[in-house]
DRENDO-1510 file (C-alpha; in Angstrom, 1 decimal, always signed):
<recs>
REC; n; res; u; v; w
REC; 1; UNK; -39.0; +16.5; -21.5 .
REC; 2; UNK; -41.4; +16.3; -24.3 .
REC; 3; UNK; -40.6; +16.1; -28.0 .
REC; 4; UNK; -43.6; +17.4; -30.4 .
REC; 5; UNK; -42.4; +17.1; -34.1 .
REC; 6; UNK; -44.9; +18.5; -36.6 .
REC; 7; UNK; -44.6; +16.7; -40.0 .
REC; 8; UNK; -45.3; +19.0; -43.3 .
REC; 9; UNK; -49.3; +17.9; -44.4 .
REC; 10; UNK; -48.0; +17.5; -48.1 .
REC; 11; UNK; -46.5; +13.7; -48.7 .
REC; 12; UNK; -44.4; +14.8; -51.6 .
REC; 13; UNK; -42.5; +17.2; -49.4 .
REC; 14; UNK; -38.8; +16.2; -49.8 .
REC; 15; UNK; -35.5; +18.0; -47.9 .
REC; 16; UNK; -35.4; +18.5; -44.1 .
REC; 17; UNK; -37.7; +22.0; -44.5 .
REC; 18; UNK; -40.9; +18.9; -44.0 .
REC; 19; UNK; -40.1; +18.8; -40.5 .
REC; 20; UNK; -40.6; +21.3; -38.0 .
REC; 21; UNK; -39.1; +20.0; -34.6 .
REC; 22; UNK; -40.2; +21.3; -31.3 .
REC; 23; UNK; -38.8; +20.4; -27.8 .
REC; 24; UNK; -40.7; +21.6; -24.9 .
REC; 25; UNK; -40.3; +20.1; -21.1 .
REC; 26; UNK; -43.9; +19.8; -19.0 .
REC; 27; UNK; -44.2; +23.6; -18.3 .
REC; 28; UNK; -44.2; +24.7; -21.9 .
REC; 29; UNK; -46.8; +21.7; -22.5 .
REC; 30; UNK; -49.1; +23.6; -19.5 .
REC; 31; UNK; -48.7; +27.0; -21.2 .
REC; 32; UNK; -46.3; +28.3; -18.5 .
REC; 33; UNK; -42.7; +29.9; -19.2 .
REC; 34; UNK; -39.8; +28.0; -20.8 .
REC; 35; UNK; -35.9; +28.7; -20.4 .
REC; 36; UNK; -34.7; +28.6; -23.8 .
REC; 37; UNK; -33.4; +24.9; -25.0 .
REC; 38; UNK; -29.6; +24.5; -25.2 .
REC; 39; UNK; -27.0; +21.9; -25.2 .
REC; 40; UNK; -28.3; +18.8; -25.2 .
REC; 41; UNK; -31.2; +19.6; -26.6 .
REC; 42; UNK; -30.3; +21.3; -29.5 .
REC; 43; UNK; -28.0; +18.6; -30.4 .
REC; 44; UNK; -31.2; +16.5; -30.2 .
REC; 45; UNK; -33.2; +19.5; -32.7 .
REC; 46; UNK; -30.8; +19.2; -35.3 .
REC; 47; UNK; -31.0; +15.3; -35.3 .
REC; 48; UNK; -34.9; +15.4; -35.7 .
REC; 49; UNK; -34.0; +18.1; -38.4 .
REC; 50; UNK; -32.3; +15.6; -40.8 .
REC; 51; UNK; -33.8; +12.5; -40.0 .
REC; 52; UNK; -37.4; +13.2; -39.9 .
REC; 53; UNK; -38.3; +12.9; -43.4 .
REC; 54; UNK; -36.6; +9.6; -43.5 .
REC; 55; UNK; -37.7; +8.6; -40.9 .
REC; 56; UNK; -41.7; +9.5; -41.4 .
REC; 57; UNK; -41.3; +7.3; -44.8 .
REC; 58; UNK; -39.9; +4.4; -43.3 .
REC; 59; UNK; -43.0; +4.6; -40.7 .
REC; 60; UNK; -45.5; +5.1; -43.5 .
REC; 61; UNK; -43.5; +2.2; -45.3 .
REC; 62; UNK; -44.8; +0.1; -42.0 .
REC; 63; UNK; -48.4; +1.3; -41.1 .
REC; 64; UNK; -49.8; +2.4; -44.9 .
REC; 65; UNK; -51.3; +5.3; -42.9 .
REC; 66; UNK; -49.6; +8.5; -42.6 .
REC; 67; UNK; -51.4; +10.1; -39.4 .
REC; 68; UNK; -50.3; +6.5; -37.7 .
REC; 69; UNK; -47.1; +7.1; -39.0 .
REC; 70; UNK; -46.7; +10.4; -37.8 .
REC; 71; UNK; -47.8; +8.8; -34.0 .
REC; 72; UNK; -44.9; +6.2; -34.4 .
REC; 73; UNK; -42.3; +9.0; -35.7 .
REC; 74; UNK; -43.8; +10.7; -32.2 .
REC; 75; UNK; -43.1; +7.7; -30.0 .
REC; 76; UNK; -39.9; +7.3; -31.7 .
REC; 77; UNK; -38.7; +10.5; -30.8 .
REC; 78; UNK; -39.9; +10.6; -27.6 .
REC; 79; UNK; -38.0; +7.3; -26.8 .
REC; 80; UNK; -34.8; +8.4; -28.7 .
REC; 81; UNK; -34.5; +11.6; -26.5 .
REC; 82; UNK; -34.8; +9.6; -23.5 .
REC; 83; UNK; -31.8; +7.5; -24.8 .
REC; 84; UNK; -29.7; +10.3; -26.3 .
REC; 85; UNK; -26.6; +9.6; -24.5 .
REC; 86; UNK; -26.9; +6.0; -25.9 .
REC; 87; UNK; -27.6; +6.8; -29.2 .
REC; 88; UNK; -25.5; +9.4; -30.2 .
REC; 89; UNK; -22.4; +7.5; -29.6 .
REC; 90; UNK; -22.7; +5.5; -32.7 .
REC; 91; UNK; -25.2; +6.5; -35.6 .
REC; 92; UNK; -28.0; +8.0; -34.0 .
REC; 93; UNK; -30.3; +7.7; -37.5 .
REC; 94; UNK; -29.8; +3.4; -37.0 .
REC; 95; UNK; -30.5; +4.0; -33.3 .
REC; 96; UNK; -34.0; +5.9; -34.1 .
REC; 97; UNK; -34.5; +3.4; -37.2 .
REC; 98; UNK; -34.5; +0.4; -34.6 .
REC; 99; UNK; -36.4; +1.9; -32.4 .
REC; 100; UNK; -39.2; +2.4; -34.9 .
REC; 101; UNK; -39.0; -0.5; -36.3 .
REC; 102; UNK; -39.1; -2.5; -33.4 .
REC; 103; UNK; -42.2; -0.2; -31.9 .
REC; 104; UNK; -44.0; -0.8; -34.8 .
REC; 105; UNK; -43.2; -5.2; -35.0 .
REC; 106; UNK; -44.0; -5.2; -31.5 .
REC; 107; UNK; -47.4; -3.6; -31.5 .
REC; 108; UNK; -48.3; -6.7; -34.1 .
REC; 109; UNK; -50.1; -9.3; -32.8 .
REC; 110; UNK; -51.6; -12.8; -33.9 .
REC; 111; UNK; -54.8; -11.9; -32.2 .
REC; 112; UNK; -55.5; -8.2; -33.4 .
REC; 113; UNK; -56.9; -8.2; -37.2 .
REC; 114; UNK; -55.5; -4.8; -38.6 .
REC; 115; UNK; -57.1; -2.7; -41.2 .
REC; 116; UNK; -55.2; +0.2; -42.0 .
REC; 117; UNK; -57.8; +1.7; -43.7 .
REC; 118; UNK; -61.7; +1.1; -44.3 .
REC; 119; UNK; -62.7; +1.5; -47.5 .
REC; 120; UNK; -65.8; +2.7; -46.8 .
REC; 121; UNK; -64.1; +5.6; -45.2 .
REC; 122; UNK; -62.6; +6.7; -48.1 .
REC; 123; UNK; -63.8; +9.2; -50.2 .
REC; 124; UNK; -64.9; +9.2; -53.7 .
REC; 125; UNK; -62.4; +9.8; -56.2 .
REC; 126; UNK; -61.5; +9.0; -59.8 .
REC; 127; UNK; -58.4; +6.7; -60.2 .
REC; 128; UNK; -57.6; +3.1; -59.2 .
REC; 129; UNK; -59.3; +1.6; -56.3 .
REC; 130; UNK; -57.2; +0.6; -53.4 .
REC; 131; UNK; -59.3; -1.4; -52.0 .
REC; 132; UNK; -57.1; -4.5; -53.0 .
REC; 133; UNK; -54.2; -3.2; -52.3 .
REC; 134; UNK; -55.5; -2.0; -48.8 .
REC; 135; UNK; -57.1; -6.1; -48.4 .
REC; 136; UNK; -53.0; -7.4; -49.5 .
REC; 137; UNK; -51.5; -5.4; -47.1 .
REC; 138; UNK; -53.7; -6.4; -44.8 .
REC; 139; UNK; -52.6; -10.0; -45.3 .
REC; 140; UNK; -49.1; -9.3; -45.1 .
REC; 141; UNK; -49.4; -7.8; -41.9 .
REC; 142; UNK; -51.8; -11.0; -40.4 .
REC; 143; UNK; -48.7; -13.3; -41.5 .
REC; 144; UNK; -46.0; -11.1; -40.1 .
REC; 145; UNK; -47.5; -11.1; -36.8 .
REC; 146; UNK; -48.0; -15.2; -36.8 .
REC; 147; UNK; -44.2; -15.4; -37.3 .
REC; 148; UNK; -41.8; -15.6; -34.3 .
REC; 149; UNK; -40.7; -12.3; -33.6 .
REC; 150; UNK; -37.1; -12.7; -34.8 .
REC; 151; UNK; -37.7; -13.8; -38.0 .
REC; 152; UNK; -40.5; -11.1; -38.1 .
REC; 153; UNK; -37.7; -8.5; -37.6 .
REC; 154; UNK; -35.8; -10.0; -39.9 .
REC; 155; UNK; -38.2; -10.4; -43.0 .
REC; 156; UNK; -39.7; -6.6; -42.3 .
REC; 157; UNK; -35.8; -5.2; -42.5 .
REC; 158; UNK; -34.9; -7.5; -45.8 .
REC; 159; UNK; -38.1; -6.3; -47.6 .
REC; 160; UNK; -40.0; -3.5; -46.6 .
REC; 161; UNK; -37.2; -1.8; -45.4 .
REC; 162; UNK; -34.9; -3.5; -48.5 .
REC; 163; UNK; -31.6; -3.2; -46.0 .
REC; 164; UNK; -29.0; -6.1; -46.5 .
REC; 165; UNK; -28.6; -9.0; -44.7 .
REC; 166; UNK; -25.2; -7.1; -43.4 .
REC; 167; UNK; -27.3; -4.3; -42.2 .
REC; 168; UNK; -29.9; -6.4; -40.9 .
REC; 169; UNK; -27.3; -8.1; -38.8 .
REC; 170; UNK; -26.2; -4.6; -37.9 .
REC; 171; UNK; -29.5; -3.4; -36.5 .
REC; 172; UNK; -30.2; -6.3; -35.0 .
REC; 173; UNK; -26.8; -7.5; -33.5 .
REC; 174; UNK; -26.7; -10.4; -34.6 .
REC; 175; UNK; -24.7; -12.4; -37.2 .
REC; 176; UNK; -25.0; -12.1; -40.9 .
REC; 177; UNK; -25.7; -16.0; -40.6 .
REC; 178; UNK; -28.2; -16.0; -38.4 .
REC; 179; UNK; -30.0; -13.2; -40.4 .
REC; 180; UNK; -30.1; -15.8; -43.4 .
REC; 181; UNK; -31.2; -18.7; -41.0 .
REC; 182; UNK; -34.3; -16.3; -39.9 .
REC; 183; UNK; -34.9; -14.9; -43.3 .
REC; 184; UNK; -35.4; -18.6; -44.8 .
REC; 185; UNK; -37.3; -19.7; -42.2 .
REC; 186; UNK; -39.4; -16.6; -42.2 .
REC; 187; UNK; -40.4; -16.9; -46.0 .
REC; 188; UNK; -40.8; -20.4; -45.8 .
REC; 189; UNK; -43.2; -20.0; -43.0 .
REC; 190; UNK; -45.2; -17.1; -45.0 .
REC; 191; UNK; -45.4; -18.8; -48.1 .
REC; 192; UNK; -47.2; -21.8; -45.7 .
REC; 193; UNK; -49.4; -19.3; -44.7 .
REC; 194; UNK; -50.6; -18.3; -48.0 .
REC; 195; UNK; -51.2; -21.3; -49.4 .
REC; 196; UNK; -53.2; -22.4; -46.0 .
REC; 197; UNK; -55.4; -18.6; -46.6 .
REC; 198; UNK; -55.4; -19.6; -50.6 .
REC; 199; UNK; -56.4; -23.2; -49.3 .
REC; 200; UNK; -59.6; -21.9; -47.2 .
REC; 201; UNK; -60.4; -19.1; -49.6 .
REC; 202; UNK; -60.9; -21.9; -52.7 .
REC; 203; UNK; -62.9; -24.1; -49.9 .
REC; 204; UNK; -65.6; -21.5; -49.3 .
REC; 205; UNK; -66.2; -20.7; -53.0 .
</recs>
C-alpha cells in the first residue's frame, strides 16, 4: 500500500480543502486496475483529510523548506499507514506528530552541515533579505544535532513545536521530570555552543 498526499501549492491555504489524499496499492502506482479503497483505508483517507494541514506546518516548522516538508509529511504517512492499528487506538494526530518529529531529529546529524536554502538560489525580489534568517536557522539546526538525542527531542517539542512539558512527556513517554531534566540540560548545552561559535567567530575578525 502506497499513500500519495498532494499538498495545495498555496502556503496560505487554511481548512482540510489543502489536502488532497490519495491511497493507491502497487498496481494503481503501475497504471494497472484498482478495486475501490474501503474499510481500513478509508478510515485512514479521512485521517489524512484533517490532519494534513497541521501536520504540513509542523514539518515546515522543522525543515524551513516546504517541498522538504511535503517529503516528510510523505514519509510520515507512509509510515503511519503501516502502523494504523497502532495508532488509531489512541490519538492517531499525536501518533503521526511523533512520527514526524522523530523522522525529522533523526535524519540530523553532527557531521552533515545543512542549508535549507542557498541564497544564491533565490530569486530576486523586493522585501527583506532572508539571508540571515536562512544563516540563524542554520545554526540552530548545527546545535540541535550536537545534542544527545533526548534532549534534542525534548528542546525541538518545548520550542519549535511550543507543546508543554506535560505534552512533551506525553509524546515521548516519559515523565514530566525527566522532560525538565532534558530541557535544562539541553539549553544549557546550546547556550555553550553559542558562545563557543560567538567565541571563534570574534577570533577570526
Amino acid at each position: 500500500m502506497l499513500v500519495y498526499v498532494s499538498m495545495d501549492s498555496d502556503p496560505s491555504a487554511v481548512g482540510p480543502a489543502s489536502v488532497v489524499p490519495t491511497v493507491v496499492d502497487g498496481a494503481a502506482a503501475t497504471g494497472r486496475p484498482v478495486a475501490a479503497v474501503g474499510g481500513r483505508d478509508q478510515e485512514f483517507l479521512e485521517f489524512v483529510r484533517v490532519s494534513g494541514r497541521y501536520l504540513l506546518h509542523t514539518a515546515v516548522l522543522l525543515c524551513g523548506d516546504r517541498v522538504r516538508a511535503e517529503e516528510l509529511v510523505q514519509a510520515t504517512y507512509e509510515r503511519t499507514y503501516r502502523s494504523w492499528r497502532v495508532a488509531r487506538e489512541a490519538d492517531p494526530q499525536a501518533y503521526a506528530r511523533r512520527v514526524l518529529v522523530n523522522l525529522r531529529i533523526d535524519g540530523w546529524r553532527r557531521t552533515r552541515r545543512e542549508v535549507v536554502v542557498d541564497p544564491a538560489a533565490l530569486p530576486d525580489r523586493a522585501g527583506p533579505d532572508p539571508t540571515a534568517a536562512m544563516v540563524a536557522r542554520n545554526a540552530v539546526i548545527q546545535a540541535l544535532a550536537r545534542l544527545p538525542l533526548a534532549q534534542r527531542r525534548v528542546v525541538v517539542l518545548r520550542h519549535l513545536l511550543d507543546l508543554t512539558e506535560t505534552e512533551v512527556a506525553r509524546e515521548l513517554e516519559i515523565s514530566v521530570g525527566t522532560v525538565k531534566s532534558h530541557h535544562a540540560r539541553g539549553i544549557a548545552r546550546l547556550r555553550e555552543i553559542f558562545t563557543e561559535a560567538e567565541s571563534e567567530a570574534e577570533g577570526d575578525r
